[in-house]
C-alpha positions, 0 to 999 in steps of 0.5 A: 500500500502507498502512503502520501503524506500531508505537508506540515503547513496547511492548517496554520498556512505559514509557508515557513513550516514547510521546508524543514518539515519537508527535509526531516521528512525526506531524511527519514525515508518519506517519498510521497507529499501532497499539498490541499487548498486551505489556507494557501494555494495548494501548489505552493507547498509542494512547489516549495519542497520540489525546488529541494528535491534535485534527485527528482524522486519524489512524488507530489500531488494536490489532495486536493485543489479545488477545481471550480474555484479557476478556470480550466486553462488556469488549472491547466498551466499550473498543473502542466508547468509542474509536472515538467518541473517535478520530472513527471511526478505530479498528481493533479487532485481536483475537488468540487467544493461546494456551491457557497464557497464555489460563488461567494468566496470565489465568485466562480460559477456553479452550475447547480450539477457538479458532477457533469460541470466536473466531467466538463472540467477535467475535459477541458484540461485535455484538450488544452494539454492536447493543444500545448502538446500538439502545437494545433489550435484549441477548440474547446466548447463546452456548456460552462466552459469555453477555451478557443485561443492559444498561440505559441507566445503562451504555450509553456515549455515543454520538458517532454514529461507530458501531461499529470495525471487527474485524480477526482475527489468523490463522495456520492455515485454521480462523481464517483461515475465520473472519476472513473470516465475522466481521471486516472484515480478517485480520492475518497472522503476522509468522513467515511467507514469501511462499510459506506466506502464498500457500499457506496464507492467501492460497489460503484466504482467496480461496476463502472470499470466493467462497464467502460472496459477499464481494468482495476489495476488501471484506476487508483483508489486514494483514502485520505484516512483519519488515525487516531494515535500519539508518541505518548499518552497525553498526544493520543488523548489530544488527538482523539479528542482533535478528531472527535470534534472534526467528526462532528463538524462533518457530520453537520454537513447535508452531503455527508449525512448518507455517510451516517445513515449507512449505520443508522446514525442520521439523526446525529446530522440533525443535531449536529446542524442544528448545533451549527445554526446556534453557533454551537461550534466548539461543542460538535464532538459531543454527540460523538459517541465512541462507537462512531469515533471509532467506525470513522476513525482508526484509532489505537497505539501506533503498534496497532494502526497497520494491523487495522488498516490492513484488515479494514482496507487492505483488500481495495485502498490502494493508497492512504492520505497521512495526515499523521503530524507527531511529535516523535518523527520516528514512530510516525515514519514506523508507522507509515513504514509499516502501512506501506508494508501491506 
């Protein structure tokens, strides 16, 4: 199983975190970073490490940038500019978002169908990579997006690593249809169990391979996976209680709720929301019972975790987004060895 590791700064978004975290990381044995889009541009992070990585081995990806948020050709010169940049190890991960970030933070269009704007998205990309790498004119016209201009002034350089792969974030069967036509991979929810991701991604994904014709082997399955754990006591109760609270936060949104129904849990959704509207956010983890935390959550010593994930998702995950950050970098890195042991 392969392991891709979160960069340090994301959630404080001081850029300056990233480069000796990322060296320490490297010194250990990391081989796999992504960067996602919180509080900086998602390729900034990864940006930053690749200009410290001479030997050109090491793998990069967004995990995730979101689509909508730029218009195809943005996406598309950025993601094609890094991937000669990294040597051809570069992973586009693209996520939707939704509709009030979509239009009143990032005052882009929502078309109120987001998988078929997606499908139109990562469509877009290709042909615009076709026309950088063709050299013939571009001739995009789709129902959201329209792309018919490129002359060589604007062309970038080309290093000969072609085009990133696309990987698309799914949670529902619309996008999940759609991350099986378009991309090269699917990137899960983090606010999933074993039994949804079975249910109801894992089930769809299987029949859409069939029906395009499309070998398994040929599609990766990405699990951003939360894990509960710590170096010492004090960091696990930290960390159970950090999650426990995120869970929450999840479960308060109307997309994520099959997520609960699955186990019978959907009223939590109710009154997790209703806790949001009353501004309730610091008390989100309180209908949290165990059981969900660990449903959700793989949590235990760091002896344990492999163990778990192994017998959880070891037959159909492909490969785990960490975003482990603990205070002893030695028993994360055994960790992660060990997870990429299976």
């Amino acid at each position: 199983m392969k392991v891709i590791q979160r960069l340090r700064s994301n959630h404080s978004g001081n850029l300056e975190n990233v480069l000796p975290d990322f060296l320490r990381k490297r010194k250990l044995g990391y081989r796999s970073f992504f960067g996602f889009e919180n509080k900086a541009n998602p390729f900034f992070a990864p940006l930053i490490c690749a200009a410290h990585a001479p030997e050109k081995d090491v793998d990069f990806a967004t995990a995730i940038a979101v689509a909508f948020a730029k218009t195809p050709y943005v996406m598309a010169v950025e993601a094609y500019c890094f991937n000669q940049y990294c040597h051809g190890r570069f992973t586009l991960g693209l996520g939707s978002q939704i509709r009030p970030h979509i239009v009143r933070r990032y005052g882009m269009p929502w078309t109120d169908k987001p998988a078929p704007q997606m499908r139109e998205y990562v469509n877009a990309l290709h042909a615009i990579w076709d026309s950088f790498e063709s050299g013939k004119p571009l001739d995009f016209q789709g129902a959201t997006y329209r792309h018919t201009l490129l002359t060589p002034e604007f062309t970038p350089y080309l290093a000969g690593f072609g085009r990133p792969r696309v990987f698309v974030g799914a949670v529902g069967p619309g996008m999940t249809n759609v991350a099986v036509d378009v991309a090269d991979g699917l990137m899960t929810h983090s606010f999933v169990s074993e039994k949804s991701l079975r249910e109801i991604n894992y089930a769809a994904i299987l029949e859409r391979l069939a029906r395009n014709g499309k070998p398994r082997t040929g599609f990766e399955i990405q699990l951003p996976l939360f894990i509960a754990t710590g170096s010492t006591q004090e960091e696990f109760e930290r960390n159970v209680a950090w999650h426990r609270h995120r869970l929450g936060f999840y479960a308060s949104t109307p997309a994520y709720k099959p997520q609960l129904d699955v186990h019978g849990w959907g009223e939590v959704h109710d009154e997790v929301k209703r806790m949001t509207k009353e501004g309730r956010w610091d008390e989100l983890w309180r209908p949290i019972t165990d059981e969900m935390l660990d449903t959700f959550v793989v949590v235990g010593e760091p002896k344990d975790i492999a163990p778990k994930i192994r017998k959880r998702f070891g037959d159909f995950i492909d490969t785990i987004q960490s975003n482990l950050e603990l205070e002893d970098e030695e028993v994360q890195y055994h960790i992660i060895r060990e997870i990429e042991a299976i």
